[in-house]
FITI-461021 format. One line per field, with one value per atom (N, C-alpha, C, CB): residue number from 1; atom name; y, x, z. Coordinates in nm, 2 decimals, decimal comma, padded with zeros to 4 digits. Each point is the difference from the previous one (the first is absolute). Glycine has a CB too. Layout:
zanu	c(NUM|...) .
bamar	c(CA|...) .
y	c(Y|...) .
x	c(X|...) .
z	c(Z|...) .
% end
This chain:
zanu	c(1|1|1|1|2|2|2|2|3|3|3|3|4|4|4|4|5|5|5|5|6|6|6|6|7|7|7|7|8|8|8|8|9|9|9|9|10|10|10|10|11|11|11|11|12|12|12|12|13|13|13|13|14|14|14|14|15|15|15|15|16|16|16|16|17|17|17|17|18|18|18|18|19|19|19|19|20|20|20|20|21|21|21|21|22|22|22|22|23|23|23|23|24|24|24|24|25|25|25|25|26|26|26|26|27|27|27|27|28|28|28|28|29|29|29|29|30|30|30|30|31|31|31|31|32|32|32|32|33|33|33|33|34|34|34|34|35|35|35|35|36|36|36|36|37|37|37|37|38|38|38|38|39|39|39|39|40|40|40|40|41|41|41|41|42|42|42|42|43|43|43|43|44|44|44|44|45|45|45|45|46|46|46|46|47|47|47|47|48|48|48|48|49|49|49|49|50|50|50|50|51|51|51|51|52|52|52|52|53|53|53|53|54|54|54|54|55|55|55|55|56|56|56|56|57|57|57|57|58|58|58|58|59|59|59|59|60|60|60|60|61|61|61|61|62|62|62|62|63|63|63|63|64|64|64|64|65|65|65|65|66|66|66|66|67|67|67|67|68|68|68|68|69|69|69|69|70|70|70|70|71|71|71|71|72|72|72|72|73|73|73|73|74|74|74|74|75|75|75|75|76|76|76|76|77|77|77|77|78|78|78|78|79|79|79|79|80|80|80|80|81|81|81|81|82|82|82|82|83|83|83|83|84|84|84|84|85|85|85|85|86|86|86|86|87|87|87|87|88|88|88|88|89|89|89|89|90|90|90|90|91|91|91|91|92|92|92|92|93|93|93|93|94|94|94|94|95|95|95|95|96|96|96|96|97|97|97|97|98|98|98|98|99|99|99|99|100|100|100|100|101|101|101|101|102|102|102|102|103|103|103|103|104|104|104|104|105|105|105|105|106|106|106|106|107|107|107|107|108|108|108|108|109|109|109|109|110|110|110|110|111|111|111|111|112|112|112|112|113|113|113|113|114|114|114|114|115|115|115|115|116|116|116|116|117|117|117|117|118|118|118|118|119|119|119|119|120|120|120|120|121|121|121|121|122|122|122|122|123|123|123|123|124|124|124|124|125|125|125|125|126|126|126|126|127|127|127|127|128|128|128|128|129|129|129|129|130|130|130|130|131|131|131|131|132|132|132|132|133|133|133|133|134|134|134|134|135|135|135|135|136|136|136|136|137|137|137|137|138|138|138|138|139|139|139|139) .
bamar	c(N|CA|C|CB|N|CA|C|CB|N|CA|C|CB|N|CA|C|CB|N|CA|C|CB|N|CA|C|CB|N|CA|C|CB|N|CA|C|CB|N|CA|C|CB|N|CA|C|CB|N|CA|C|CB|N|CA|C|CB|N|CA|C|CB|N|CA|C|CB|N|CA|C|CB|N|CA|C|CB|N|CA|C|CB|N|CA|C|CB|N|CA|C|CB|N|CA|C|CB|N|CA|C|CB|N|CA|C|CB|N|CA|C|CB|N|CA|C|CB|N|CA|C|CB|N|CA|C|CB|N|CA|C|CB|N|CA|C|CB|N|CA|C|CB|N|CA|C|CB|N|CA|C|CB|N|CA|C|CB|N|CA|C|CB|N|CA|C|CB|N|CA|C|CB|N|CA|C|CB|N|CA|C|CB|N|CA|C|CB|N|CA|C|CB|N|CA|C|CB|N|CA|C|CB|N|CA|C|CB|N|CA|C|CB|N|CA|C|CB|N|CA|C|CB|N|CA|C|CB|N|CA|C|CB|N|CA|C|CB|N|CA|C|CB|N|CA|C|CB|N|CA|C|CB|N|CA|C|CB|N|CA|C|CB|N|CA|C|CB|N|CA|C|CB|N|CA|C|CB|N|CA|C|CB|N|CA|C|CB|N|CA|C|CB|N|CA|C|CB|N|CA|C|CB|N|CA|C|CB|N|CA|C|CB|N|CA|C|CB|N|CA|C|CB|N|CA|C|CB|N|CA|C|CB|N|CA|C|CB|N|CA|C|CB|N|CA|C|CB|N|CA|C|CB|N|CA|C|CB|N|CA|C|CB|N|CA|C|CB|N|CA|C|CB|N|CA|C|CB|N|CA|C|CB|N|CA|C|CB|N|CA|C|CB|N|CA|C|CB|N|CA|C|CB|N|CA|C|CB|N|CA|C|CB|N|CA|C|CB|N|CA|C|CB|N|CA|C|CB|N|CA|C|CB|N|CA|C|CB|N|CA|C|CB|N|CA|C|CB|N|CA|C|CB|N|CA|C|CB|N|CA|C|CB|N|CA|C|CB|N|CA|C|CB|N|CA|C|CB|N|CA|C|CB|N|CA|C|CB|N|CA|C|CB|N|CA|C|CB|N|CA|C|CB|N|CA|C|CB|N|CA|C|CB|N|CA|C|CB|N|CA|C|CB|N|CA|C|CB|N|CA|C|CB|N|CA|C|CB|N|CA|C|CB|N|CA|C|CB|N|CA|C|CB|N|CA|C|CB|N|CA|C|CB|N|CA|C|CB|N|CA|C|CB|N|CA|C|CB|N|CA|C|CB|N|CA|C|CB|N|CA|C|CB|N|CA|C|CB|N|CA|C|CB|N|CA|C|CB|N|CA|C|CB|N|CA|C|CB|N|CA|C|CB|N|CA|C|CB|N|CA|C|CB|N|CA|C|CB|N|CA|C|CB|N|CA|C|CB|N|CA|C|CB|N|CA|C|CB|N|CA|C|CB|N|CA|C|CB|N|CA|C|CB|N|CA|C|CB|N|CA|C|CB|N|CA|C|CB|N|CA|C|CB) .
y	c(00,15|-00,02|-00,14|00,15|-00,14|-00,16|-00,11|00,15|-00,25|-00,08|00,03|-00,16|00,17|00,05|00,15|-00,14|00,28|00,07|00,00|00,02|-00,14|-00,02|-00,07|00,02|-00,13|-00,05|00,11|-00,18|00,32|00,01|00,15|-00,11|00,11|00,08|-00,11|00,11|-00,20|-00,09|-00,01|-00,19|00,18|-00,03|00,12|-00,09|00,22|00,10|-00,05|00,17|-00,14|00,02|-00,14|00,15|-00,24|-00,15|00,05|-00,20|00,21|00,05|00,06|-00,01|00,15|00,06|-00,07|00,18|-00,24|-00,10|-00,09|00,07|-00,13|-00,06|00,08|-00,07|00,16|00,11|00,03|00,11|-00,11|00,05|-00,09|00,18|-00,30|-00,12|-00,05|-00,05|00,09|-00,06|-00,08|-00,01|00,03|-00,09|-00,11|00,07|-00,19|-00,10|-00,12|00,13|-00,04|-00,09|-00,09|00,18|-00,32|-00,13|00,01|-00,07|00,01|-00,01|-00,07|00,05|00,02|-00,02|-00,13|00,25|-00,31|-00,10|-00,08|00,12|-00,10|-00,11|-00,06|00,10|00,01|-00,05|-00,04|00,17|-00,27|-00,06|00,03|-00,23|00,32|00,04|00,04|00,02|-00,02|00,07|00,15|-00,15|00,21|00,14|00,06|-00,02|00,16|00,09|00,11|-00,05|00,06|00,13|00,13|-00,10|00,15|00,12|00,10|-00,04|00,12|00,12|00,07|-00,01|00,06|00,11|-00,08|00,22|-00,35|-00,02|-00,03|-00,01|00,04|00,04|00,08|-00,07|00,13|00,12|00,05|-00,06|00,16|-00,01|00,10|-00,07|00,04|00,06|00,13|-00,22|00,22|00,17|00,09|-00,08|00,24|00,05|00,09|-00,04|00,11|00,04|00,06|00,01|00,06|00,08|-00,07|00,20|-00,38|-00,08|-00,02|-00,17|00,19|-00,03|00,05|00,07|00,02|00,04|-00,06|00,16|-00,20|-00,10|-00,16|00,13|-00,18|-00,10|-00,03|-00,04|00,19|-00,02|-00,06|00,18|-00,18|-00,03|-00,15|00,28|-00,25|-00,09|-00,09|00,20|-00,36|-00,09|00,00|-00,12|00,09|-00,04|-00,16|00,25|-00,31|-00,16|-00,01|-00,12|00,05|00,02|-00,14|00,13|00,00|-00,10|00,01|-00,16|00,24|00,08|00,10|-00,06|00,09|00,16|00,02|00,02|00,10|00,04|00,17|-00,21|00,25|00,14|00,05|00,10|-00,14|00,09|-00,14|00,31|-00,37|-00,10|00,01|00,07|-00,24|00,00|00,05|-00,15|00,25|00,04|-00,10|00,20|-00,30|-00,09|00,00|-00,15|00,18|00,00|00,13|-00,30|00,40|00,08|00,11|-00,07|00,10|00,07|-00,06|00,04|00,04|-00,05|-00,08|00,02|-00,02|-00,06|00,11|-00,14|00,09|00,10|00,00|-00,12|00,28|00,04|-00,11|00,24|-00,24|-00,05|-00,17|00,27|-00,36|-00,15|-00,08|00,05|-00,06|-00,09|-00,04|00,06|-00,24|-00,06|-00,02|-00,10|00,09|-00,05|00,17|-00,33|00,39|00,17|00,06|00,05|00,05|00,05|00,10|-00,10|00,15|00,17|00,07|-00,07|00,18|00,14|-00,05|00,22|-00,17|00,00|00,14|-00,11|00,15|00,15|-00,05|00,17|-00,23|-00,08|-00,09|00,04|-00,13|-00,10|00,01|-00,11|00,22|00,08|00,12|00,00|00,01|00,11|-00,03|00,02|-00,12|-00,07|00,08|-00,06|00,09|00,01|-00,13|00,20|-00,18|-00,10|00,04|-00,11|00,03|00,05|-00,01|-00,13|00,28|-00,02|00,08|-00,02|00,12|00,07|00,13|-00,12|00,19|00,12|00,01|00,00|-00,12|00,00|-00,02|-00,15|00,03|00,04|00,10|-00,14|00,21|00,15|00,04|00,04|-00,02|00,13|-00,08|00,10|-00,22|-00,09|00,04|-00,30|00,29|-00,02|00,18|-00,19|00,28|00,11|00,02|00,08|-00,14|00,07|-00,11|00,26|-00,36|-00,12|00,06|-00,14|00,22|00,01|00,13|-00,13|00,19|00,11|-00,03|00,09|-00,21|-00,10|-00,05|-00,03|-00,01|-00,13|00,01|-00,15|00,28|00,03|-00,14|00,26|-00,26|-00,10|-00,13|00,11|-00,14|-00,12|00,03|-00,04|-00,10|-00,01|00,05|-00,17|00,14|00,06|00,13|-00,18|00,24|00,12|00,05|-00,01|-00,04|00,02|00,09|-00,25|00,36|-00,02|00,04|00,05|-00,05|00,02|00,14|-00,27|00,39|00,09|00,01|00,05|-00,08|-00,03|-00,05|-00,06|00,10|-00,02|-00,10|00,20|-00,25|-00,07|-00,10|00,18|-00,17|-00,13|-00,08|00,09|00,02|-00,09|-00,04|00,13|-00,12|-00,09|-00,10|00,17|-00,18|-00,09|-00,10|00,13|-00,09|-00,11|-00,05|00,14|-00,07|-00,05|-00,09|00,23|-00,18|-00,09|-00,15|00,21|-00,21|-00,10|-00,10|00,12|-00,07|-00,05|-00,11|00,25|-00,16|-00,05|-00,14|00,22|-00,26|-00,11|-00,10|00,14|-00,08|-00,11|-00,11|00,21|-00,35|-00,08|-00,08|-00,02) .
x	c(-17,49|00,14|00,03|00,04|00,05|-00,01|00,14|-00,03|00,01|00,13|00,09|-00,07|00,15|00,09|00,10|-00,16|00,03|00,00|00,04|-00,10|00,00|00,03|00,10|-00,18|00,22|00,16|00,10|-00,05|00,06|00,14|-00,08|00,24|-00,29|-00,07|00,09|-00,30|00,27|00,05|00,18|-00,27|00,27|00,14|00,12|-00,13|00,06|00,10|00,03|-00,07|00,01|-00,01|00,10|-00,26|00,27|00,04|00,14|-00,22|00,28|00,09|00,08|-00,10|00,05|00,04|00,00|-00,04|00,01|00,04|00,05|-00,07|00,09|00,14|00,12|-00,12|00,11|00,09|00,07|-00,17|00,06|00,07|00,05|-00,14|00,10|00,07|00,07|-00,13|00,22|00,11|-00,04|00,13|-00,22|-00,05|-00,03|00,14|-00,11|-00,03|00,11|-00,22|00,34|00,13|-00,05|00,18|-00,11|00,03|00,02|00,08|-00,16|00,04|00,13|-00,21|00,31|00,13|-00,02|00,12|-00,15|-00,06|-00,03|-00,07|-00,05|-00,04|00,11|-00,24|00,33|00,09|00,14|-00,10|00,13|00,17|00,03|00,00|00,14|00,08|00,13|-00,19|00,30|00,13|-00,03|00,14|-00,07|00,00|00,03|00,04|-00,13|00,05|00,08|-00,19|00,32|00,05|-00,08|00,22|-00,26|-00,08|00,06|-00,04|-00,05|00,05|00,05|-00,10|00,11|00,11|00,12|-00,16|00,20|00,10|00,12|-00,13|00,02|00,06|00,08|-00,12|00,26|00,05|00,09|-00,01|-00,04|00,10|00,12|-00,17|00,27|00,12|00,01|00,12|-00,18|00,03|-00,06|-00,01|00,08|-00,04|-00,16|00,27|-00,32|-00,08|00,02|-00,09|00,19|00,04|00,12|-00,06|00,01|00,09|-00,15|00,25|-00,35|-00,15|00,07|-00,23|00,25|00,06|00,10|-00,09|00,16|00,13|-00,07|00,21|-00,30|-00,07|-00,13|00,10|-00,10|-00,08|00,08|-00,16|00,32|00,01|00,12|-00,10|00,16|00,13|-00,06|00,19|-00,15|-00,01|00,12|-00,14|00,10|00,14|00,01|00,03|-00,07|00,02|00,13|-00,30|00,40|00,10|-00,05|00,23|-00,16|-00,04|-00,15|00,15|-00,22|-00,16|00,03|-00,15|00,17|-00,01|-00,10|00,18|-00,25|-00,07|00,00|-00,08|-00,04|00,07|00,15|-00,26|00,26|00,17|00,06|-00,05|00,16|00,12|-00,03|00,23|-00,24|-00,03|00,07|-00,07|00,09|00,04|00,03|-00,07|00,09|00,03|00,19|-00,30|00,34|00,14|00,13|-00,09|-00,03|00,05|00,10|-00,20|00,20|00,09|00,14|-00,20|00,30|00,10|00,07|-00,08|00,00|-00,03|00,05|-00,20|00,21|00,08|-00,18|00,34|-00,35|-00,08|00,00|00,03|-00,12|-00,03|00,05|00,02|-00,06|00,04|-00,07|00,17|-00,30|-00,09|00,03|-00,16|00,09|00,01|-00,15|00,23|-00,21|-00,14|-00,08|-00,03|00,11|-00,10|00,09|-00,10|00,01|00,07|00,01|-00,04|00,11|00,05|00,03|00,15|-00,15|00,03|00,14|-00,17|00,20|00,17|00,08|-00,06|-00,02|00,05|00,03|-00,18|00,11|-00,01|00,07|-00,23|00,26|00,03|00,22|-00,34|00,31|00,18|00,04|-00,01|-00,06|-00,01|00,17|-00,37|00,37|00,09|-00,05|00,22|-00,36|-00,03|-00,03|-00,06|00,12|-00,04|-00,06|00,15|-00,26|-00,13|00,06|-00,23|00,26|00,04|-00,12|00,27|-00,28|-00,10|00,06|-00,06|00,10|00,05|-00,04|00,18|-00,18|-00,04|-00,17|00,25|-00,29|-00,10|-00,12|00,13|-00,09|-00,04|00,02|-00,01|00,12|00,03|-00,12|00,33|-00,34|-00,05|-00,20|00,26|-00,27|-00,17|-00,03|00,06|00,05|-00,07|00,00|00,02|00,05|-00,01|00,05|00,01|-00,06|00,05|00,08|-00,22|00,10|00,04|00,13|-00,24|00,24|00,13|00,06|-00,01|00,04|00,11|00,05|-00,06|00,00|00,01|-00,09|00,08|-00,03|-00,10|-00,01|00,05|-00,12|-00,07|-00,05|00,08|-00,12|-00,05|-00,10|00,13|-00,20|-00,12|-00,08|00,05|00,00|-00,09|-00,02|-00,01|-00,13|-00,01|-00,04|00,02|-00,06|-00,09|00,10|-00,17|00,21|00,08|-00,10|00,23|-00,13|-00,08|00,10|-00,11|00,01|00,02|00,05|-00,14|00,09|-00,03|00,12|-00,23|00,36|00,08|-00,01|00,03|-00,14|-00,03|-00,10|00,05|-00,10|-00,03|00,09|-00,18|00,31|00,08|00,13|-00,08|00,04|00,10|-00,06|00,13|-00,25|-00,07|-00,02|-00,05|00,05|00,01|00,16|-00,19|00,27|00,16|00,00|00,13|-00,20|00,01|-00,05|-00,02|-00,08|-00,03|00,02|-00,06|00,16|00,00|00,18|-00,17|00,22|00,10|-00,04|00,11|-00,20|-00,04|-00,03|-00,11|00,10|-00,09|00,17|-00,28|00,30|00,14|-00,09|00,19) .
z	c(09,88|00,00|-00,06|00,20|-00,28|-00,10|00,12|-00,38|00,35|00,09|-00,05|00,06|-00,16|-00,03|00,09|-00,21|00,22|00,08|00,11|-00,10|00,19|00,15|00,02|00,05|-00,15|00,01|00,03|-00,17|00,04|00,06|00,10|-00,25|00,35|00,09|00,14|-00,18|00,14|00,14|-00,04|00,05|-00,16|-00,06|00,09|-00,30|00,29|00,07|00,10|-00,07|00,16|00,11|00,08|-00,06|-00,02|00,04|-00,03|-00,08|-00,07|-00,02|00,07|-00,13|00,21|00,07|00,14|-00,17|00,25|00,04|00,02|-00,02|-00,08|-00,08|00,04|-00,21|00,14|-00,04|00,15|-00,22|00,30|00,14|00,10|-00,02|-00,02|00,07|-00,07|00,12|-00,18|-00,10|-00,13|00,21|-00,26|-00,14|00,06|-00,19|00,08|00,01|-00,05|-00,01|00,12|00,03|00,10|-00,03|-00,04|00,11|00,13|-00,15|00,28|00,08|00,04|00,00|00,06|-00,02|00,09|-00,05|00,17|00,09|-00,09|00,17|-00,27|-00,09|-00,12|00,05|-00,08|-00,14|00,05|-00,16|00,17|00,06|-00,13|00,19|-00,13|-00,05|00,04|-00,08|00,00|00,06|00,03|-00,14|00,23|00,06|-00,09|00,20|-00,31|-00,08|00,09|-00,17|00,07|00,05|-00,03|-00,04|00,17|00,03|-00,10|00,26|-00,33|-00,09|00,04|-00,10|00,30|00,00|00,06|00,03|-00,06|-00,02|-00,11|00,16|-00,27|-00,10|-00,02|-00,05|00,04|00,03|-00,14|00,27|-00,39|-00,08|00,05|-00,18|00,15|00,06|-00,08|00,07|-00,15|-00,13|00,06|-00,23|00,21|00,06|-00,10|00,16|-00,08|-00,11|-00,13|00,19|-00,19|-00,10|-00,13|00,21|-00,16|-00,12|-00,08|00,14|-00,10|-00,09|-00,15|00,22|-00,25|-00,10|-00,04|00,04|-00,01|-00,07|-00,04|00,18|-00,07|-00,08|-00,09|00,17|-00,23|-00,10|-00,13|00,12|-00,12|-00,10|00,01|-00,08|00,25|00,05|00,11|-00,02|-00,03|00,08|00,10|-00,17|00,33|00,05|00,04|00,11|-00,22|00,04|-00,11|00,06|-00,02|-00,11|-00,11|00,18|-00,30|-00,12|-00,08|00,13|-00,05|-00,07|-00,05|00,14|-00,25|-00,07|-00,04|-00,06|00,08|-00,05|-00,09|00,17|-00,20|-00,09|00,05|-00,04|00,16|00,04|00,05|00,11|-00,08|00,04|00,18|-00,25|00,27|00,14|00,06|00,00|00,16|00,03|00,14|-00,16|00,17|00,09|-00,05|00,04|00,04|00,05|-00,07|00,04|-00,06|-00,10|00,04|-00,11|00,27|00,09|00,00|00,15|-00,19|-00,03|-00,12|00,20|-00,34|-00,11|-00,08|00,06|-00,20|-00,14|-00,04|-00,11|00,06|-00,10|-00,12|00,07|-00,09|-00,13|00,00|-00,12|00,25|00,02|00,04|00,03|-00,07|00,07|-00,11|00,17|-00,15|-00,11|-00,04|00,06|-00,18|-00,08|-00,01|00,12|-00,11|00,01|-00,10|00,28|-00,38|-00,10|00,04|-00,15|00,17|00,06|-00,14|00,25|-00,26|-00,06|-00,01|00,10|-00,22|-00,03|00,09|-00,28|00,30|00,12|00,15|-00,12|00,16|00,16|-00,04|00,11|-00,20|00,02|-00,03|-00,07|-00,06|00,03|00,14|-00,30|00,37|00,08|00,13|-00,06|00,06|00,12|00,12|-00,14|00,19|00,10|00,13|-00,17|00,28|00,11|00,09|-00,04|00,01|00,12|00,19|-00,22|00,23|00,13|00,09|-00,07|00,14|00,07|-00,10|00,28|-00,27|-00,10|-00,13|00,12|-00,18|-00,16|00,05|-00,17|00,19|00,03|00,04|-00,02|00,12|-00,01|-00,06|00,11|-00,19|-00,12|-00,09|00,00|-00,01|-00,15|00,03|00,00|00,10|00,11|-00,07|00,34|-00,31|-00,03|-00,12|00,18|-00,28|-00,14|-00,05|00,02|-00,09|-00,09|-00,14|00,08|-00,15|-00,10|-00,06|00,02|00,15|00,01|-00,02|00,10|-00,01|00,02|-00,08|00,13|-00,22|-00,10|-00,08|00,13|-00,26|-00,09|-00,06|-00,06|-00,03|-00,03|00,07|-00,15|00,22|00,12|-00,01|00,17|-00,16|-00,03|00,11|-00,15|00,35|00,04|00,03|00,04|-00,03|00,02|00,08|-00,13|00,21|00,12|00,11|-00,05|00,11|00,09|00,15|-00,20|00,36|00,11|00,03|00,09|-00,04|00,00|00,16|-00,22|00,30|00,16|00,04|00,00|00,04|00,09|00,11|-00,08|00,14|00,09|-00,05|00,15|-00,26|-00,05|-00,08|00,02|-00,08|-00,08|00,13|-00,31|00,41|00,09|00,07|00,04|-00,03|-00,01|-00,07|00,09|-00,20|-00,14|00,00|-00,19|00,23|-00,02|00,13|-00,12|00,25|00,10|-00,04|00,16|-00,21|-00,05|-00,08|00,07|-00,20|-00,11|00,08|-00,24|00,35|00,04|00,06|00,03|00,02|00,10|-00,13|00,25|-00,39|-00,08|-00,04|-00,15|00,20|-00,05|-00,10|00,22) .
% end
């Protein structure tokens, strides 16, 4: 058996050891430091079924991305974010995002508002009140 061999022969086994006593993270005792916020107190407020709305909508206002941030957009005129180029369809539409448009808008964008660019719609009755519940809390 060459050394090379018996290196990673000991290598497993250590590894996994490692592996099962948490790697070879710092002893929190030995590293002064400020207190990290624990990861399950990280809490995102969205519900699961906005996963699909942020593949293409920031809600930080003033981030657009492929679609116009959706930070404060409950209660808002179609087609008025700024710095976002909307469709000339959405953006003449004189729709105001209330809970009603939005469902009607969640299940079928482009019903709604032939030509708009998004297309994606939510079929789920209970996910698109969830996304409305949500999108209300975003100021």
């Amino acid at each position: 058996m060459t050394t090379t061999s018996r290196a990673m022969m000991l290598m497993i086994p250590l590894s996994a050891l490692l592996t099962a006593c948490g790697g070879n993270a710092p002893d929190d005792a030995a590293t002064p430091s400020a207190s990290p916020t624990p990861a399950s107190a990280i809490v995102d407020p969205a519900p699961p079924a906005f996963a699909v709305c942020r593949s293409c909508h920031s809600t930080q206002s003033g981030q657009n991305g492929i679609g116009p941030t959706l930070a404060g957009i409950a209660g808002s005129r179609a087609g008025n974010v700024p710095g976002y180029a909307f469709s000339p369809a959405l953006k003449n539409s004189r729709i105001t995002w209330d809970r009603a448009s939005l469902d009607t808008w969640l299940q079928g964008p482009m019903k709604m508002v032939p030509g708009t660019k998004m297309v994606l719609p939510v079929s789920d009755p209970a996910k698109r009140k969830a996304i409305i519940d949500y999108l209300e809390t975003l100021k």
